[in-house]
C-alpha positions in Angstrom: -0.4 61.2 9.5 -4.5 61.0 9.6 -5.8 64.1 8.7 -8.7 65.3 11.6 -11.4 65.5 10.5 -15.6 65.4 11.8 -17.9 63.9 9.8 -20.2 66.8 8.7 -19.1 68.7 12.1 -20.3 66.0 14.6 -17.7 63.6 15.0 -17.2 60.1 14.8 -21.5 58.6 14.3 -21.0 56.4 17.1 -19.1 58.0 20.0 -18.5 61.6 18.9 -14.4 61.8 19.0 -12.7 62.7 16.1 -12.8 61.4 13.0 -9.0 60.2 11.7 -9.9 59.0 8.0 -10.8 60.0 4.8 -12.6 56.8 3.7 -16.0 56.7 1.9 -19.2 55.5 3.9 -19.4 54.5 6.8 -15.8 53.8 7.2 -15.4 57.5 6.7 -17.8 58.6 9.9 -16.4 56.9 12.7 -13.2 57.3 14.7 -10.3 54.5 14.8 -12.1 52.9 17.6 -15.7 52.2 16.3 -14.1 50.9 12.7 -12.0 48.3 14.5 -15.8 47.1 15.9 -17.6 47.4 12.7 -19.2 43.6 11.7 -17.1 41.5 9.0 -20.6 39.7 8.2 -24.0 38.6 9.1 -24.8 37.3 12.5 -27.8 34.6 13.0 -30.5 35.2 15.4 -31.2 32.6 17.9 -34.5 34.1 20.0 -36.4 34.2 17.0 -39.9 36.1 17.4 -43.1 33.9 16.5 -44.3 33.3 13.2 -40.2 34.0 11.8 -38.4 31.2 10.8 -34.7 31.9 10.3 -33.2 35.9 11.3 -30.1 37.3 11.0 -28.1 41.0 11.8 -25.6 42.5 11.5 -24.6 42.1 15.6 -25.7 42.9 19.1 -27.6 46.1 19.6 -25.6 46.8 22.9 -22.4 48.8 21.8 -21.4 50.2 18.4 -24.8 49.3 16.5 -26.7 50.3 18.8 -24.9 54.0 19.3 -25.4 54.2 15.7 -29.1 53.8 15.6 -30.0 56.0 18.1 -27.5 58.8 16.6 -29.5 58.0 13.2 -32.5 57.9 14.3 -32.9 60.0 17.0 -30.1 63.0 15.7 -31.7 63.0 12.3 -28.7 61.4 10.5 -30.3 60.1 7.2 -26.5 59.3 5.8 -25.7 57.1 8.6 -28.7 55.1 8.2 -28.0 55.0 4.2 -24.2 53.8 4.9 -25.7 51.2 7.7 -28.1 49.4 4.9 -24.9 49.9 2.3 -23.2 47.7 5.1 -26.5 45.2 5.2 -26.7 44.6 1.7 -22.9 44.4 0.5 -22.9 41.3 3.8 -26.5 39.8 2.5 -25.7 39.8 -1.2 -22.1 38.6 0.0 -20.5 35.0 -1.2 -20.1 33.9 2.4 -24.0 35.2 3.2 -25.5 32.7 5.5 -27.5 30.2 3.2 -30.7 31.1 4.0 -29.8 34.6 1.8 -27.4 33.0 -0.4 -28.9 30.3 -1.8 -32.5 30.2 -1.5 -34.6 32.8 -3.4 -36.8 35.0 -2.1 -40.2 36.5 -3.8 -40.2 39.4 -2.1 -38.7 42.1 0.6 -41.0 44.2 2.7 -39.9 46.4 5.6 -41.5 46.9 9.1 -43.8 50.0 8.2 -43.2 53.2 10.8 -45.9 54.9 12.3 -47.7 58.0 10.4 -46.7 60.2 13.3 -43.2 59.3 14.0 -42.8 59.5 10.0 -43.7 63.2 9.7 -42.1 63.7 13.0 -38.5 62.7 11.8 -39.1 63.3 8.0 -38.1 60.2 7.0 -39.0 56.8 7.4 -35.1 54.9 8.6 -36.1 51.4 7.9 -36.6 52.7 3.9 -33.8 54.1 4.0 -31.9 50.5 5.6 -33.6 48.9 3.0 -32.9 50.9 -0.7 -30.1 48.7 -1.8 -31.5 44.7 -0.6 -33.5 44.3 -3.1 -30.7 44.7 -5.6 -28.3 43.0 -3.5 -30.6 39.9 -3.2 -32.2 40.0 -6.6 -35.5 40.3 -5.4 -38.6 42.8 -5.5 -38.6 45.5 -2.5 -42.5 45.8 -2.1 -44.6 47.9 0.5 -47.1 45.2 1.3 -47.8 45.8 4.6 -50.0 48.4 6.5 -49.9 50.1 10.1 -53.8 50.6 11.4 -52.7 52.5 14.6 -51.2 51.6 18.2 -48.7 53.4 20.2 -44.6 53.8 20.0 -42.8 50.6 21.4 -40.3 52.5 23.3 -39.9 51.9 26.3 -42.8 49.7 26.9 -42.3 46.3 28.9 -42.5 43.0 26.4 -46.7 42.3 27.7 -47.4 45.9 26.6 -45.5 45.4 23.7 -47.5 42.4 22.5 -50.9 43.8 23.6 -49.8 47.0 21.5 -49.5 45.5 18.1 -52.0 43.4 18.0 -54.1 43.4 15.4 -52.0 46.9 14.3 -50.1 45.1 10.4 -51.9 44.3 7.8 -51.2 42.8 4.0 -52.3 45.3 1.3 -52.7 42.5 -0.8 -52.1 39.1 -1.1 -48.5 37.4 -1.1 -46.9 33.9 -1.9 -43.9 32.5 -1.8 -40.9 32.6 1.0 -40.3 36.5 2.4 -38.2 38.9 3.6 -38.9 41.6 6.4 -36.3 44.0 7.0 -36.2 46.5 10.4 -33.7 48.3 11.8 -33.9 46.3 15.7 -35.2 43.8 17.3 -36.0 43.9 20.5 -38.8 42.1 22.4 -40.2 40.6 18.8 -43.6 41.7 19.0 -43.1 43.9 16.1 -41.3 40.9 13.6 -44.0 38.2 14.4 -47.3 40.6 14.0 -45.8 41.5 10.6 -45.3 37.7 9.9 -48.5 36.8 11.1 -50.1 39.6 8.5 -47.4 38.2 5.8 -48.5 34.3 6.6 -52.5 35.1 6.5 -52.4 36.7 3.0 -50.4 33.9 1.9 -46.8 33.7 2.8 -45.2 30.5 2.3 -42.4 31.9 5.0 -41.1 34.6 6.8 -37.1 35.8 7.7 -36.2 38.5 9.1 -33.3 40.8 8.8 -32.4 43.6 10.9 -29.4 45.8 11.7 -29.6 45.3 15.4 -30.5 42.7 18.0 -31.1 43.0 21.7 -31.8 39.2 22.3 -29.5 36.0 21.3 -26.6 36.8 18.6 -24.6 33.9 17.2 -21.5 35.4 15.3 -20.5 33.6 12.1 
């Protein structure tokens, strides 16, 4: 018989009933339910945002993903988000990775930088924390090349505003080279992926893939 259980007093991370397991990571914070929905690999992303030429995640942002990232993000779980980028990695670095990540090398990982305010707001930065095992899992460098100037939170806003709000916003610290991957936790409208590409291609990025968690647009399952 499962021993009950609630993952550090809150429940399963996803829909708050009961955990029923014992397991390590993420496994080990979600109820019956949510681990039967868990993703057995890497999904490709069909709406891809300008300036991104191939994308992948790990599913669909409606549904379990999606209740995770907002209780990570938004409840202040920092273990979750850990246990979610465990998940990303082990199905990037995996043997049936699509072959964009398995078999071509990349020169370097960057991550979708988070605003100053939102940063000291939740005391941690969750695409960092999605991120600390890639680079080990793809053999290549993780590197903080790109730079926020300014512009308002995304949430909420329409797709227009979206666009009009990060233009001009990333920047490259320094110059680049090579084929590149940027890492975020969703994507949504794309405005966010292709002004980070843009920045990535005009300090010399050869290319540009994303990988995120989540996607709201076009999934195709492998």
């Amino acid at each position: 018989m499962f021993e009950m259980l609630a993952a550090f007093g809150q429940g399963c991370a996803a829909c708050a009933h009961p955990v029923e397991t014992t397991r390590a990571g993420l496994e080990g914070r979600l109820c019956l339910r949510c681990r039967q929905d868990l993703p057995r690999g890497l999904a490709s992303i069909t709406s891809l945002p300008e300036f991104i030429d191939e994308g992948w995640c790990l599913g669909p942002y409606s549904g379990l993903l999606g209740g995770l990232l907002r209780s990570a993000k938004y409840g202040g779980r920092e273990d979750v988000l850990l246990n979610l980028g465990e998940l990303l990695a082990d199905h990037a670095g995996a043997r049936n990775a699509p072959a964009g990540l398995a078999v071509e090398q990349f020169d370097g990982l960057t991550t979708v930088p988070a605003s100053l305010v939102r940063r000291l707001g939740r005391g941690f930065d969750p695409v960092e924390l999605l991120s600390a095992k890639l680079q080990h899992a793809l053999d290549a460098p993780l590197s903080p090349v790109l730079r926020r100037g300014g512009g308002a939170s995304q949430a909420g806003q329409s797709r227009e505003d979206r666009l009009a709000n990060v233009r001009g916003v990333y920047t490259a610290r320094t110059a680049v080279a090579g084929r590149w991957l940027l890492v975020d936790d969703v994507l949504t409208s794309g405005a966010t992926a292709s002004a980070c590409a843009l920045a990535l291609r005009e300090s010399g990025a050869r290319s540009v893939s994303l990988l995120v968690v989540a996607a709201a647009g076009g999934v195709r399952s492998p």
